[in-house]
C-alpha positions in Angstrom: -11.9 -14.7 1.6 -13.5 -17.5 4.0 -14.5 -20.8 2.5 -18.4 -22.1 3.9 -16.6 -23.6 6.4 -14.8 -20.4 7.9 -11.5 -21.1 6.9 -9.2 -18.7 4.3 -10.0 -19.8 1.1 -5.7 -20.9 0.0 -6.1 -19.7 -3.7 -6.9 -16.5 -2.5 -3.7 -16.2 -0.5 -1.4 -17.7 -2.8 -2.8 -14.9 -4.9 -2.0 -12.6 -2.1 1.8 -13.6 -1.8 2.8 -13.6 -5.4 1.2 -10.5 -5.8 3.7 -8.8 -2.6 0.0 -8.4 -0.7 0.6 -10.1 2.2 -1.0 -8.9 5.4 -0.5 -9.6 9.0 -3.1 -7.3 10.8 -1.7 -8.1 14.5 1.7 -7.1 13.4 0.5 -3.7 12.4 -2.3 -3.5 15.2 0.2 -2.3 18.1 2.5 -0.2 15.9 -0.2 2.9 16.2 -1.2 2.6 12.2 2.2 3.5 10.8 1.4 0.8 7.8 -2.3 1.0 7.7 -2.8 1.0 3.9 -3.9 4.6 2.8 -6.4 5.5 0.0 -5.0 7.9 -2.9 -6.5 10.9 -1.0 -4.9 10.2 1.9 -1.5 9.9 0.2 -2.1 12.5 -1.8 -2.3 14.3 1.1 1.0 13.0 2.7 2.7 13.9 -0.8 1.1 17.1 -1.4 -0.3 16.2 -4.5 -3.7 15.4 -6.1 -4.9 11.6 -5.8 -5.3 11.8 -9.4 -1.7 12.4 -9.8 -1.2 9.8 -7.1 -3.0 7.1 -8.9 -1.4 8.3 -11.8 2.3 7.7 -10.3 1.2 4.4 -9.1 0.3 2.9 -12.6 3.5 4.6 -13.5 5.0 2.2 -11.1 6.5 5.6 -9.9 5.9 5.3 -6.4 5.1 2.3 -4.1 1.5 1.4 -4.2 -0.6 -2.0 -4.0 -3.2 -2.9 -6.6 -6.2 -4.4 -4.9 -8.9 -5.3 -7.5 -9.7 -1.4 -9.4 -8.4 0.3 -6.1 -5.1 1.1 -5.3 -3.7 1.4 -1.7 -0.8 2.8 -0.4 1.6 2.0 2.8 2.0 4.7 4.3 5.7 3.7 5.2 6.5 2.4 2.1 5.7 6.0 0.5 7.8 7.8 3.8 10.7 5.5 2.4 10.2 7.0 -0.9 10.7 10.5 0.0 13.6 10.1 1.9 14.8 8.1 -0.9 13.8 10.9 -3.5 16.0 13.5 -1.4 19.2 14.4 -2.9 22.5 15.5 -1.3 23.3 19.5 -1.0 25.5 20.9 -3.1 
């Protein structure tokens, strides 16, 4: 959030870092979206599930998600870590 004066308001991003939300928006704006935060439908999506079982998982602190007020978000490679990190060896 800007202050009156136009600058980020520091409480606000102190909030931001010990909370794990810290964003860099040129850092992501080359990399073609790959960790543009998604919504719960579109992770559900990605996953294959519902986004009510997505939202579900993340107050489960099942899967990786990011709480943002009453909304959760989801980095999109944060959860592609997850599966791959879910996949177990053959037998």
């Amino acid at each position: 959030m800007l202050d009156v004066f136009g600058r980020v308001d520091g409480n606000l991003g102190a909030a931001r870092r010990r909370a794990g939300m810290e964003w860099d928006l040129a850092a992501t704006a080359g990399n073609g979206g790959a960790d543009r935060l998604l919504s719960p439908d579109d992770a559900a999506q990605l996953l294959g599930l519902s986004a009510y079982t997505v939202r579900q998982l993340a107050r489960e602190r099942r899967i990786p998600a990011i709480r943002l007020g009453r909304y959760w978000r989801f980095r999109r490679s944060s959860l592609e870590n997850w599966i791959t990190a879910q996949e177990r060896a053959p037998r």
